[in-house]
N, CA, C and O atoms as a GROMACS GRO file, in nm:
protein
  584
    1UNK      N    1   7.704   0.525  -8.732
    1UNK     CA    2   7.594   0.592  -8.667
    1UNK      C    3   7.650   0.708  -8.583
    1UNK      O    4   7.758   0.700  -8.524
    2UNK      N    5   7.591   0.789  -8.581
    2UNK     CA    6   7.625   0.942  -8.529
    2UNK      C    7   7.626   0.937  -8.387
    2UNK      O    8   7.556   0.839  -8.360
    3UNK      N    9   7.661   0.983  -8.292
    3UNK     CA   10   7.623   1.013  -8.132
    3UNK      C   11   7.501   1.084  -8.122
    3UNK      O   12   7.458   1.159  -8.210
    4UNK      N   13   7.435   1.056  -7.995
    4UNK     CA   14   7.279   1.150  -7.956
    4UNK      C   15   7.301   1.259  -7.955
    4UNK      O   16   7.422   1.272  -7.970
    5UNK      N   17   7.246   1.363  -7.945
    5UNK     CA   18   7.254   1.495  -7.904
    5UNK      C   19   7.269   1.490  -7.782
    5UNK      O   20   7.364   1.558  -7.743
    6UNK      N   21   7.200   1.423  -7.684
    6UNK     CA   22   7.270   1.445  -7.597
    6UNK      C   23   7.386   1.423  -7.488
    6UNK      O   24   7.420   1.481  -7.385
    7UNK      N   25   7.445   1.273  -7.585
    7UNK     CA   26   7.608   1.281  -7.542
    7UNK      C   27   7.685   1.452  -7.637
    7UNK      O   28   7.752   1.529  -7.567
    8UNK      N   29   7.673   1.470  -7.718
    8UNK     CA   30   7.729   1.566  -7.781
    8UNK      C   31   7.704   1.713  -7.717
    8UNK      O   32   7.800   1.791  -7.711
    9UNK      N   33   7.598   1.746  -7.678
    9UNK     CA   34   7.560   1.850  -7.543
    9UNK      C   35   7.689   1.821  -7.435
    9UNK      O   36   7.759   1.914  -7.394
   10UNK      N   37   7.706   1.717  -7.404
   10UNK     CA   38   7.760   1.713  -7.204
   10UNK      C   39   7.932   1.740  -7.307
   10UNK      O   40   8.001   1.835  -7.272
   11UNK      N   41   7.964   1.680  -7.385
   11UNK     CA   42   8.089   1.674  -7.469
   11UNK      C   43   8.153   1.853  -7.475
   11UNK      O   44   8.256   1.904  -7.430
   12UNK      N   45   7.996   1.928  -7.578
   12UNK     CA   46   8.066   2.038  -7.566
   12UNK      C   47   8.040   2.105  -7.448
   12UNK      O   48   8.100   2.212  -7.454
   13UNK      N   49   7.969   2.093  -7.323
   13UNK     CA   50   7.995   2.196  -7.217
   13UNK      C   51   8.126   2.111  -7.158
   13UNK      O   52   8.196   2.189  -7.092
   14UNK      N   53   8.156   2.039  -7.159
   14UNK     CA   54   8.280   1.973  -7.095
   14UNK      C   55   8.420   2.117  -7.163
   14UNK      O   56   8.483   2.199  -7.097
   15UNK      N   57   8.419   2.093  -7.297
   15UNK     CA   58   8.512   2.137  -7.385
   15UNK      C   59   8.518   2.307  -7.378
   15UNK      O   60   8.614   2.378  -7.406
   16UNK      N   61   8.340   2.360  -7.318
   16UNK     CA   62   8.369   2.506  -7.276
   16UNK      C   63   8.408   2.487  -7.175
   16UNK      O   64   8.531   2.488  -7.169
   17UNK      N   65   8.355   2.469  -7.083
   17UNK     CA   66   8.427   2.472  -6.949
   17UNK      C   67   8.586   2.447  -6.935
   17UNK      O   68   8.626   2.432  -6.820
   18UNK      N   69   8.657   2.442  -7.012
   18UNK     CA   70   8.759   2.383  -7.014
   18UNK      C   71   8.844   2.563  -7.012
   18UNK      O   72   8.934   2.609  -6.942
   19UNK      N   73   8.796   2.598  -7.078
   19UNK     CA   74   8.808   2.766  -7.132
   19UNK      C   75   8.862   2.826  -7.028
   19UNK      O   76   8.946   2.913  -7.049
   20UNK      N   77   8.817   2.786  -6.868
   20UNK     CA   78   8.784   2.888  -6.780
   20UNK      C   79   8.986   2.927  -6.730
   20UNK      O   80   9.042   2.846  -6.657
   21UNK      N   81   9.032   3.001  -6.760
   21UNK     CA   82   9.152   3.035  -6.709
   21UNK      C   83   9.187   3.182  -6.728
   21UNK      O   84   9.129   3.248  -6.814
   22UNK      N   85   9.276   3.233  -6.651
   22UNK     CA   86   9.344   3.395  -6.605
   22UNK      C   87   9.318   3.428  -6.768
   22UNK      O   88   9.247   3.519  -6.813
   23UNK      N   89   9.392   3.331  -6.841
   23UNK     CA   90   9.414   3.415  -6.948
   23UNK      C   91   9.353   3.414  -7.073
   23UNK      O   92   9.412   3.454  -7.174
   24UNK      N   93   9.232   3.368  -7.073
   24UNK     CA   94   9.090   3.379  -7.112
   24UNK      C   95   8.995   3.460  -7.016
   24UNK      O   96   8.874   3.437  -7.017
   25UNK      N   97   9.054   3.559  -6.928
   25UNK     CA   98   8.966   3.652  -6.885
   25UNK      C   99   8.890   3.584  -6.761
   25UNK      O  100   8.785   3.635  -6.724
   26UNK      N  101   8.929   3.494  -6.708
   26UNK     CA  102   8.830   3.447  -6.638
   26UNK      C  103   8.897   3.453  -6.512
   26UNK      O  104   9.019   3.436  -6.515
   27UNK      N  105   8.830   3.480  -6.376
   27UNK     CA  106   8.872   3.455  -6.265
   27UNK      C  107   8.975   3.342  -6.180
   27UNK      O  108   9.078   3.355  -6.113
   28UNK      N  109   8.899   3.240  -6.217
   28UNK     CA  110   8.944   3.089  -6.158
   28UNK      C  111   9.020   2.995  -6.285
   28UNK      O  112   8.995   2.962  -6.401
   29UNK      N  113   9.126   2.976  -6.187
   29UNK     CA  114   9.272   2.898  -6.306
   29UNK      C  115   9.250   2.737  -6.306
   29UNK      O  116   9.338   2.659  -6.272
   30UNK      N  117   9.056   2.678  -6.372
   30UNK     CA  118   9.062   2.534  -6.373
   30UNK      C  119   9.136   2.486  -6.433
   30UNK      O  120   9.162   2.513  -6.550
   31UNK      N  121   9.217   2.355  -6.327
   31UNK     CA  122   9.331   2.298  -6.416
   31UNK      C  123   9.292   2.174  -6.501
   31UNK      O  124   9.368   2.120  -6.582
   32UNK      N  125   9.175   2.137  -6.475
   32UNK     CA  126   9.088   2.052  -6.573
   32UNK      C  127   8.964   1.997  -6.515
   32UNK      O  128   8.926   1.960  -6.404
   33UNK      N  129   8.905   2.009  -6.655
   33UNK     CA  130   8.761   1.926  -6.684
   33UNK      C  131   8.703   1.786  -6.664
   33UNK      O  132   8.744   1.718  -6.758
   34UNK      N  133   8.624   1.712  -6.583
   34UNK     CA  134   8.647   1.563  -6.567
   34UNK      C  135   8.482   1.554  -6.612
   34UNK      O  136   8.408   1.644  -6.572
   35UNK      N  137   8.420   1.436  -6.701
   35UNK     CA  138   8.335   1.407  -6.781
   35UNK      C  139   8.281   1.303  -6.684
   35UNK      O  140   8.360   1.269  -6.596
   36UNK      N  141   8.156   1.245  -6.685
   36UNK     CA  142   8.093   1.157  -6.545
   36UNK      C  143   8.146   1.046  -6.567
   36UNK      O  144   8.124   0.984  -6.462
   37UNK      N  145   8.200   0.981  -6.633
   37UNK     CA  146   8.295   0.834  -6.647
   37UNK      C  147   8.409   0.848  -6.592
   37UNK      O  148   8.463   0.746  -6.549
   38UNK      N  149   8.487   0.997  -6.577
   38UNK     CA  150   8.632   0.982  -6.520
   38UNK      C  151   8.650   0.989  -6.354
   38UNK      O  152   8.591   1.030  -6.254
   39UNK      N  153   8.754   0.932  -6.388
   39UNK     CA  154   8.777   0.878  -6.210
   39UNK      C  155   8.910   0.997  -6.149
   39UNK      O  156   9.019   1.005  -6.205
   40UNK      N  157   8.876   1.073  -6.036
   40UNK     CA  158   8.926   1.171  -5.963
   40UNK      C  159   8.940   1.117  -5.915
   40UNK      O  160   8.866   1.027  -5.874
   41UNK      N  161   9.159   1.168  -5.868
   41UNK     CA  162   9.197   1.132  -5.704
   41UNK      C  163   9.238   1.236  -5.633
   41UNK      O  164   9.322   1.315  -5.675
   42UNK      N  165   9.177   1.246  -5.508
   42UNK     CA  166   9.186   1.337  -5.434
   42UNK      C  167   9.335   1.451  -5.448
   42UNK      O  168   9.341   1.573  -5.437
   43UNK      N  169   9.455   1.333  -5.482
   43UNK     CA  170   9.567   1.421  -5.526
   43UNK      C  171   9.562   1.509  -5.648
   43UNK      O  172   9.675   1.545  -5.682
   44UNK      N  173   9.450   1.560  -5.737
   44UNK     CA  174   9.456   1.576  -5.845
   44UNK      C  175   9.440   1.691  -5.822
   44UNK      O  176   9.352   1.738  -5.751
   45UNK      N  177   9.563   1.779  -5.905
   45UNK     CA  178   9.538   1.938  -5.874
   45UNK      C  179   9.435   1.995  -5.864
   45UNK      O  180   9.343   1.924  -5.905
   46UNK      N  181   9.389   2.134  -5.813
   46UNK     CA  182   9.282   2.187  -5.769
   46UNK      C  183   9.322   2.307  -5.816
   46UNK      O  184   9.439   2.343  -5.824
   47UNK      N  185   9.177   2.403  -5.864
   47UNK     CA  186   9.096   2.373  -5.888
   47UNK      C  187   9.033   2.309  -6.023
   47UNK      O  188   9.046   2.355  -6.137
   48UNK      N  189   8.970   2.203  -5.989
   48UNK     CA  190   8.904   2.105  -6.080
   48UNK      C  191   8.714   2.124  -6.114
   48UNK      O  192   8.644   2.192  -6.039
   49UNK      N  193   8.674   2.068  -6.206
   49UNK     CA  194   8.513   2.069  -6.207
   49UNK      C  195   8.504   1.938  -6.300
   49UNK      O  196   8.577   1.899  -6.391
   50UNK      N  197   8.377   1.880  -6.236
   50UNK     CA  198   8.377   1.758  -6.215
   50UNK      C  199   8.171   1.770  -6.308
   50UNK      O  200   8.076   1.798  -6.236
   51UNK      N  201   8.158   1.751  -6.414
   51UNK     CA  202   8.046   1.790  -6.472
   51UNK      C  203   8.000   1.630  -6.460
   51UNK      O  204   8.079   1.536  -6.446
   52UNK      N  205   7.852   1.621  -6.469
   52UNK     CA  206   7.754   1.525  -6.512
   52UNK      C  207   7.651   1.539  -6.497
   52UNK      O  208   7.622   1.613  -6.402
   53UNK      N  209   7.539   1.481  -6.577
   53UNK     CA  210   7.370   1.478  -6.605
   53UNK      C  211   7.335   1.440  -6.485
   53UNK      O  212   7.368   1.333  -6.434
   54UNK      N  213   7.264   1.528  -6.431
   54UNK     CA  214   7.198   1.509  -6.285
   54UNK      C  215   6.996   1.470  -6.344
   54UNK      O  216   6.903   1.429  -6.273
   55UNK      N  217   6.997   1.496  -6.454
   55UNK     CA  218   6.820   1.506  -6.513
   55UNK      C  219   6.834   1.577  -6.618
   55UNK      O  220   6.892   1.684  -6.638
   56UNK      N  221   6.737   1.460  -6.724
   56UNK     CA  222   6.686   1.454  -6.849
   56UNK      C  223   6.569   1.446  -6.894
   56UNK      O  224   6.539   1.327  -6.891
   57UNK      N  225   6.499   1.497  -6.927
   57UNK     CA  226   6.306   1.521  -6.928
   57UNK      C  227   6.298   1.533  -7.036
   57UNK      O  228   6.403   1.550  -7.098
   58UNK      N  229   6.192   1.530  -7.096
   58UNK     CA  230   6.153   1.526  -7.247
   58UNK      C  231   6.003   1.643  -7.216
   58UNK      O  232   5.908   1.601  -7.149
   59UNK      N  233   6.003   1.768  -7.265
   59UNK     CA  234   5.945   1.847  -7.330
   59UNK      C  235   5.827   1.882  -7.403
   59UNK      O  236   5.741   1.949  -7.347
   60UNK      N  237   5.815   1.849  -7.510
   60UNK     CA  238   5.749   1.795  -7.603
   60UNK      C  239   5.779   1.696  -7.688
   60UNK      O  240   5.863   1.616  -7.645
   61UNK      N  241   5.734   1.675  -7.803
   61UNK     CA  242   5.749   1.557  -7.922
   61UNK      C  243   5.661   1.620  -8.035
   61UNK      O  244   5.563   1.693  -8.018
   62UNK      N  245   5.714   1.577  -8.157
   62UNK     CA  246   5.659   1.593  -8.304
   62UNK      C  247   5.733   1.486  -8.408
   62UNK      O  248   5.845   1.495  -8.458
   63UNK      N  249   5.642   1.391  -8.422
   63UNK     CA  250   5.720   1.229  -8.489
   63UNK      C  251   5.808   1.214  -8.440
   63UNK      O  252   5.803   1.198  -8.318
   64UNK      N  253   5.937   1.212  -8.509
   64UNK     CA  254   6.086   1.169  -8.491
   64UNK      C  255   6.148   1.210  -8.327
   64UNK      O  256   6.222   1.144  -8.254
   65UNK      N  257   6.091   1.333  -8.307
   65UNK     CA  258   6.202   1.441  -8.243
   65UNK      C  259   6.100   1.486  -8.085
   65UNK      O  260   5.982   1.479  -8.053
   66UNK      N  261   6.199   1.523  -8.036
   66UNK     CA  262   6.136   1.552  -7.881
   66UNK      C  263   6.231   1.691  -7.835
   66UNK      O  264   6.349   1.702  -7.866
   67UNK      N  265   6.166   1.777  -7.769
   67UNK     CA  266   6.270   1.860  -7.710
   67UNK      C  267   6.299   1.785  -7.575
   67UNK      O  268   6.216   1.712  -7.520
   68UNK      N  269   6.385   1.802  -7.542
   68UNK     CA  270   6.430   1.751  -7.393
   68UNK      C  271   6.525   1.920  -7.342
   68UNK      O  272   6.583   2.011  -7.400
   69UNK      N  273   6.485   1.875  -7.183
   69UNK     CA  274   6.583   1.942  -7.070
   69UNK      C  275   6.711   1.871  -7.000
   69UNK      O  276   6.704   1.814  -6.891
   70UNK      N  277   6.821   1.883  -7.072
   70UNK     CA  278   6.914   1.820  -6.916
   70UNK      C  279   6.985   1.896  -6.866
   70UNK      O  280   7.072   1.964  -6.920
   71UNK      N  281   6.942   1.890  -6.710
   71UNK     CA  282   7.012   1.943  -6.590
   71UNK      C  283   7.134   1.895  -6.588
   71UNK      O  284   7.161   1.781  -6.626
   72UNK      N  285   7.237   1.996  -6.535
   72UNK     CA  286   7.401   1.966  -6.544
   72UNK      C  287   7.415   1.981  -6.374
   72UNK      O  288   7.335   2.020  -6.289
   73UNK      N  289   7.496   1.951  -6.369
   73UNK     CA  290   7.533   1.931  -6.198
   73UNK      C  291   7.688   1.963  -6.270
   73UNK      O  292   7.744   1.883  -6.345
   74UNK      N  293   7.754   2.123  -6.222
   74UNK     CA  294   7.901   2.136  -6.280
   74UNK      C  295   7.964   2.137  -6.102
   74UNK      O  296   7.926   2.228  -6.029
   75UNK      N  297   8.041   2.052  -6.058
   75UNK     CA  298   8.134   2.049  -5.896
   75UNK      C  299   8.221   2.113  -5.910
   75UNK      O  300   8.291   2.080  -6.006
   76UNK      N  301   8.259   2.213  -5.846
   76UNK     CA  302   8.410   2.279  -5.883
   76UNK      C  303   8.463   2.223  -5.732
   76UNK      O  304   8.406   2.232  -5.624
   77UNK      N  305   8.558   2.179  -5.757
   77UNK     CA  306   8.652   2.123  -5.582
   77UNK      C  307   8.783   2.242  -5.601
   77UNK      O  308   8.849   2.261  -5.704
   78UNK      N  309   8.792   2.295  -5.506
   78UNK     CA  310   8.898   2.385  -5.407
   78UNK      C  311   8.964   2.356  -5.310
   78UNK      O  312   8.905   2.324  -5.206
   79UNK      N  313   9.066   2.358  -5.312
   79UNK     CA  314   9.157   2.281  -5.180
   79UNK      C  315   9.116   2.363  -5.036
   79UNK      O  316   9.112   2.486  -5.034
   80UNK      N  317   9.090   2.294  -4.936
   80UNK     CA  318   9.089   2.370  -4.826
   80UNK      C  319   9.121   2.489  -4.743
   80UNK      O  320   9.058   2.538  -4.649
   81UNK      N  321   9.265   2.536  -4.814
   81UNK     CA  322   9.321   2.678  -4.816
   81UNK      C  323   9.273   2.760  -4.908
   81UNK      O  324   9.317   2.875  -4.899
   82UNK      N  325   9.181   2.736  -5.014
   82UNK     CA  326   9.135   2.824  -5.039
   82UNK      C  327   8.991   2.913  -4.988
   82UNK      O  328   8.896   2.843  -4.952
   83UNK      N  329   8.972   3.076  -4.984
   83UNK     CA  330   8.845   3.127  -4.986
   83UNK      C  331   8.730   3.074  -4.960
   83UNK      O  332   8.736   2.951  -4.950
   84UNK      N  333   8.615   3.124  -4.943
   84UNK     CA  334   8.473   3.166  -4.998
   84UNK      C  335   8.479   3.193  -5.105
   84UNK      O  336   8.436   3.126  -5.199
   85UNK      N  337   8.544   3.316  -5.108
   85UNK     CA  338   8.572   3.380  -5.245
   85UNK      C  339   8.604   3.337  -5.345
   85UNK      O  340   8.618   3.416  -5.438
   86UNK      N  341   8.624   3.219  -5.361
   86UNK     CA  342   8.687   3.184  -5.520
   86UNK      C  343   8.564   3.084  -5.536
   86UNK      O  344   8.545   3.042  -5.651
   87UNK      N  345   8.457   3.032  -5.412
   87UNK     CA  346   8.393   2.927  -5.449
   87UNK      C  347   8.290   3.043  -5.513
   87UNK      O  348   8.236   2.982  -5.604
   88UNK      N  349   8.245   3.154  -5.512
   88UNK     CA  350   8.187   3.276  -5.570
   88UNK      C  351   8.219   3.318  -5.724
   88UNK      O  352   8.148   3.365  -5.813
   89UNK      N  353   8.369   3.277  -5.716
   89UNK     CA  354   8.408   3.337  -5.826
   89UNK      C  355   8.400   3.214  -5.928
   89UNK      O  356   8.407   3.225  -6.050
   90UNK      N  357   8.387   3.116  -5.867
   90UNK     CA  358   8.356   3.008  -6.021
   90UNK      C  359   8.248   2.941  -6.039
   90UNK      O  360   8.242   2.831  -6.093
   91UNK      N  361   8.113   3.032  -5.974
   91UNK     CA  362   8.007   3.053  -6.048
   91UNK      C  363   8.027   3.182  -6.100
   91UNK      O  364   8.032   3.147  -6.218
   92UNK      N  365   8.040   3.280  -6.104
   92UNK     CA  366   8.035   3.353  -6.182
   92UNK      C  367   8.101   3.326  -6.303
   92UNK      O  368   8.065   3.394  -6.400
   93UNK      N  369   8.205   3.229  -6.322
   93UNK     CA  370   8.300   3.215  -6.431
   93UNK      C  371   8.244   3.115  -6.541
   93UNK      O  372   8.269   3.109  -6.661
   94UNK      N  373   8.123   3.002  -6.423
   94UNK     CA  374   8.037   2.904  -6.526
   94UNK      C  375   7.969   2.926  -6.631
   94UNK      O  376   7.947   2.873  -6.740
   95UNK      N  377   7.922   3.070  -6.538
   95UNK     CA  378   7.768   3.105  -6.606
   95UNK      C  379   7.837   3.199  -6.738
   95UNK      O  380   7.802   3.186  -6.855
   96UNK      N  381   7.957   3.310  -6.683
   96UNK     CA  382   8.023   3.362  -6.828
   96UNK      C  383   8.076   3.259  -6.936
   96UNK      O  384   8.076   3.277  -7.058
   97UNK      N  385   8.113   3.165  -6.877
   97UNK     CA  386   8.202   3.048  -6.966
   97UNK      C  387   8.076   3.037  -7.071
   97UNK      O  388   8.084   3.056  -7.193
   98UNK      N  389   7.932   2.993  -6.982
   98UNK     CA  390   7.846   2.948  -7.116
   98UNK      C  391   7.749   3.084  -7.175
   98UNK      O  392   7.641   3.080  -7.233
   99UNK      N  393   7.828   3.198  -7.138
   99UNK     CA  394   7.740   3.283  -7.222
   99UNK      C  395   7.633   3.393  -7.162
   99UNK      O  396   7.592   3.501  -7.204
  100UNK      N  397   7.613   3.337  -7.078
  100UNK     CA  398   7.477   3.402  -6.999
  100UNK      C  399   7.511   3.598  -6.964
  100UNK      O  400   7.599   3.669  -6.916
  101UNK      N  401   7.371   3.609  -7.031
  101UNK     CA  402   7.369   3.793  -7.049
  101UNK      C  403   7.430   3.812  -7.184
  101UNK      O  404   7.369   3.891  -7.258
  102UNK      N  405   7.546   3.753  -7.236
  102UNK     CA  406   7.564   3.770  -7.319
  102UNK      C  407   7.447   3.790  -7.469
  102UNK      O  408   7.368   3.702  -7.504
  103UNK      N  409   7.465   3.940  -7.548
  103UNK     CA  410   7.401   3.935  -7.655
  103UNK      C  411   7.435   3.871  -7.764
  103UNK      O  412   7.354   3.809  -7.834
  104UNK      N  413   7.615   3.886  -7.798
  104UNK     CA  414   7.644   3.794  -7.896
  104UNK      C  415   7.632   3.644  -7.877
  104UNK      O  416   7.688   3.570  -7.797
  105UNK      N  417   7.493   3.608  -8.023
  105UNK     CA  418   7.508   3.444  -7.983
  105UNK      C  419   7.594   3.347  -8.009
  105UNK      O  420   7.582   3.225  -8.008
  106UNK      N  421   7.703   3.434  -8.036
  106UNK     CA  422   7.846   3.307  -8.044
  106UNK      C  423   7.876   3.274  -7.932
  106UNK      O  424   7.928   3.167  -7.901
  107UNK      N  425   7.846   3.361  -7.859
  107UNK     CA  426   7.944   3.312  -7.686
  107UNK      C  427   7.803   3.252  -7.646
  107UNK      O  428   7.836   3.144  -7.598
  108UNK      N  429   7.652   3.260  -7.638
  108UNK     CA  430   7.598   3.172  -7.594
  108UNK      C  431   7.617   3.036  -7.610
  108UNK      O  432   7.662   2.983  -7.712
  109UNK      N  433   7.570   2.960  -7.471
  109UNK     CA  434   7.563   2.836  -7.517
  109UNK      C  435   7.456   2.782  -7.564
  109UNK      O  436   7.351   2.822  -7.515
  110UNK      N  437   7.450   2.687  -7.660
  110UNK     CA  438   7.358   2.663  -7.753
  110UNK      C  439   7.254   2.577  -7.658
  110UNK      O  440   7.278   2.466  -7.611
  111UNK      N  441   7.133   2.652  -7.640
  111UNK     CA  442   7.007   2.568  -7.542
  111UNK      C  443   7.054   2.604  -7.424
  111UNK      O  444   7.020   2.513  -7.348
  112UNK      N  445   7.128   2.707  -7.347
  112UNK     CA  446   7.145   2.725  -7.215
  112UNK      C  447   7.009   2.812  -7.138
  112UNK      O  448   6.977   2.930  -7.155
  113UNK      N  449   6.960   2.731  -7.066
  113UNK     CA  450   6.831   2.818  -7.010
  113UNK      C  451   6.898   2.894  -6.944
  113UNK      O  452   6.991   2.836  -6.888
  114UNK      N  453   6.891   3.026  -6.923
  114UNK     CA  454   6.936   3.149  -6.850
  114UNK      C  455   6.850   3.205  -6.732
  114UNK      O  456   6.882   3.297  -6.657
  115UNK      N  457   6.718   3.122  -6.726
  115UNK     CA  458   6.618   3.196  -6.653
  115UNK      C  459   6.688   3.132  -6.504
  115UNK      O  460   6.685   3.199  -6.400
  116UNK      N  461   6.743   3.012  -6.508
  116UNK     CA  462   6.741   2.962  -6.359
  116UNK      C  463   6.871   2.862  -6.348
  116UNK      O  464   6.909   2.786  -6.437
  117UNK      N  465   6.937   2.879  -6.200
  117UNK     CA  466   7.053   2.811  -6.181
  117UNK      C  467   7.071   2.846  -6.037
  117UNK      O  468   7.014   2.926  -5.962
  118UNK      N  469   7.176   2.756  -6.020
  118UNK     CA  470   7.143   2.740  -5.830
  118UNK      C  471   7.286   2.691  -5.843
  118UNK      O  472   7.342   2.633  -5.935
  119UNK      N  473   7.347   2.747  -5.672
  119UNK     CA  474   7.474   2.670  -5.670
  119UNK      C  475   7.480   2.669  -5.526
  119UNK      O  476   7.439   2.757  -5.451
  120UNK      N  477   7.531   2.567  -5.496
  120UNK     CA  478   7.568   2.482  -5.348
  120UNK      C  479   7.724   2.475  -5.288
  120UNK      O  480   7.814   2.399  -5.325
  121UNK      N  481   7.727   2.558  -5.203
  121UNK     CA  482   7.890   2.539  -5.153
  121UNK      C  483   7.866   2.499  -5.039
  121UNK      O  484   7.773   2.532  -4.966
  122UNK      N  485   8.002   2.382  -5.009
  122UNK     CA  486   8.020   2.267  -4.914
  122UNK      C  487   8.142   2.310  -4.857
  122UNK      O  488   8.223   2.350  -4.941
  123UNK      N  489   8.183   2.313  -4.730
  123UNK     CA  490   8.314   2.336  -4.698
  123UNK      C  491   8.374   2.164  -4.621
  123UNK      O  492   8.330   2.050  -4.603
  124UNK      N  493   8.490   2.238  -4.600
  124UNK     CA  494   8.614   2.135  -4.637
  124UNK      C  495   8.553   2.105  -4.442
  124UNK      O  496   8.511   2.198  -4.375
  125UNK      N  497   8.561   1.973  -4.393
  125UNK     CA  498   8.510   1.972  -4.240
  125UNK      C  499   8.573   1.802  -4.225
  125UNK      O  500   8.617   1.736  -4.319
  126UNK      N  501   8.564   1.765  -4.108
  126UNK     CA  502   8.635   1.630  -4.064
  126UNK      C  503   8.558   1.524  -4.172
  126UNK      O  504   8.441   1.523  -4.210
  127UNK      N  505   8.698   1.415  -4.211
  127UNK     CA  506   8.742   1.330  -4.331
  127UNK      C  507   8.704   1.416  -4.505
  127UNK      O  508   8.714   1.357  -4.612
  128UNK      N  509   8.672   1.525  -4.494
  128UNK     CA  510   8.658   1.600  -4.660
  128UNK      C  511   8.811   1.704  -4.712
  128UNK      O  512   8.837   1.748  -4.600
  129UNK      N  513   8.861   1.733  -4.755
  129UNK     CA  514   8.984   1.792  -4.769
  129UNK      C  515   8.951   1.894  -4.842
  129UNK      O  516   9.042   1.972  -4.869
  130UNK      N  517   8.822   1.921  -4.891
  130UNK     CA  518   8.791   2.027  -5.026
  130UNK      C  519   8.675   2.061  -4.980
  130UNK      O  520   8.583   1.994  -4.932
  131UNK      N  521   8.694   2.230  -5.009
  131UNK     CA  522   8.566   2.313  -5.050
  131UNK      C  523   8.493   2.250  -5.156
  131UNK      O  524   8.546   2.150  -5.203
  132UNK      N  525   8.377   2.290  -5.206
  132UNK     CA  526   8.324   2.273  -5.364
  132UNK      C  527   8.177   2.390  -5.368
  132UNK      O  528   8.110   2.430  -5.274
  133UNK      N  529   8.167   2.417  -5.493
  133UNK     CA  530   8.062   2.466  -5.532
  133UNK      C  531   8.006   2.392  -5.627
  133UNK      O  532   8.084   2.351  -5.713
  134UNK      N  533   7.830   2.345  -5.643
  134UNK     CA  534   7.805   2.274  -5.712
  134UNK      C  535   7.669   2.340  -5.802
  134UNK      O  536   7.560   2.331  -5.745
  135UNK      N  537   7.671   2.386  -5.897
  135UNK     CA  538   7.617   2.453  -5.978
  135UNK      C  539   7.582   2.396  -6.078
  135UNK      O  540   7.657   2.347  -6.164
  136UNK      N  541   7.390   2.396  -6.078
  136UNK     CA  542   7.334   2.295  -6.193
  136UNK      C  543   7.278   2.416  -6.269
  136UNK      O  544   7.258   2.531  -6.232
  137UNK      N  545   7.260   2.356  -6.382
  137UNK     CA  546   7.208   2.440  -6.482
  137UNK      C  547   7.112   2.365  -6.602
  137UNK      O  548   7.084   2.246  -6.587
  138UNK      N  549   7.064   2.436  -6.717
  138UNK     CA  550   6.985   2.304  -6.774
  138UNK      C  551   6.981   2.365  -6.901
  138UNK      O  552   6.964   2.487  -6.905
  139UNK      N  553   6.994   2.292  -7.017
  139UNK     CA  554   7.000   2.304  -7.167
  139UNK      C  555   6.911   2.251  -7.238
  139UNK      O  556   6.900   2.129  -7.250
  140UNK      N  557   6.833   2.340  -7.298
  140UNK     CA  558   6.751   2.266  -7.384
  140UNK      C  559   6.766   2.181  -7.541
  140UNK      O  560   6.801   2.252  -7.635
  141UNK      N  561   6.744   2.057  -7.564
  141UNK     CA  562   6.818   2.021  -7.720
  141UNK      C  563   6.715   1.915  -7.776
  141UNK      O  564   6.638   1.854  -7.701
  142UNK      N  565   6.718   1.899  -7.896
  142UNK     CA  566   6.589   1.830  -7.941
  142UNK      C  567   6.649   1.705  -7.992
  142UNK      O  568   6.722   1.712  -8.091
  143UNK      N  569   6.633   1.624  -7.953
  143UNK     CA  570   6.686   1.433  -7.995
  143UNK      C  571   6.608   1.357  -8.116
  143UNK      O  572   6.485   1.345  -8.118
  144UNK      N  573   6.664   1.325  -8.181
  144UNK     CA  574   6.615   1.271  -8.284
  144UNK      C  575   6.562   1.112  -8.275
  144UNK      O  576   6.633   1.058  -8.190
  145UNK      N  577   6.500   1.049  -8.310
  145UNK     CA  578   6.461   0.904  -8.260
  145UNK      C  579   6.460   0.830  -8.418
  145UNK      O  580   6.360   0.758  -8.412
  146UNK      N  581   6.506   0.817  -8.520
  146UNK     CA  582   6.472   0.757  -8.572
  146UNK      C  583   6.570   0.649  -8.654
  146UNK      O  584   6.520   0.564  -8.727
   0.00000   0.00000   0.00000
């Protein structure tokens, strides 16, 4: 039996996001990708992004199939010596990672709503050791039920 669409959605934004480094053009040097089952320790190099399904809605329906929305919640953690500035620079690097503005639809991401996205930066303050920016976004993909 095949996987859902939408384990296979969170799989490949995991696998773009992974992309984001100097020498792929991108601002911020993530030293890796963590999927909502993996377990982060605070010692784990920085900078990191920490993705999982924050909300999943269903759309419409036609027999088998439903469109659904799931919201991504992507965390980028920054060590305390770092910037503002870099928590800036890896939203800008999310939203290029999956495409957005982009005309060629190879670099889009497949179902990335472009109209709307929001990001939340937290600074590093007594018992936290890390900045973060937390930037949700939402993909549209149609699930099969049968």
């Amino acid at each position: 039996m095949t996987r859902t669409k939408a384990s296979q959605v969170t799989k490949d934004l995991i696998e773009r996001l992974g992309e984001i480094r100097p020498d792929n053009g991108y601002l911020t040097d993530i030293k890796r990708v963590y999927g909502p089952t993996e377990r982060v320790n605070d010692t784990d190099p920085k900078p990191y992004l920490l993705v999982r399904p924050a909300n999943d809605s269903r759309t419409g329906a036609a027999k088998t199939q439903a469109g659904r929305v799931r919201l991504f919640e992507i965390e980028a953690r920054f060590g305390k010596s770092n910037g503002e500035e870099e928590l800036d620079e890896i939203h800008v690097d999310v939203l290029r990672a999956l495409g957005f503005g982009h005309e060629a639809e190879d670099r889009k991401f497949p179902g990335l709503i472009e109209d709307e996205d929001q990001a939340i930066q937290e600074f590093a303050a007594e018992g936290r050791n890390y900045h973060s920016t937390t930037i949700t976004i939402g993909v549209f993909y149609v699930e099969t039920y049968n």
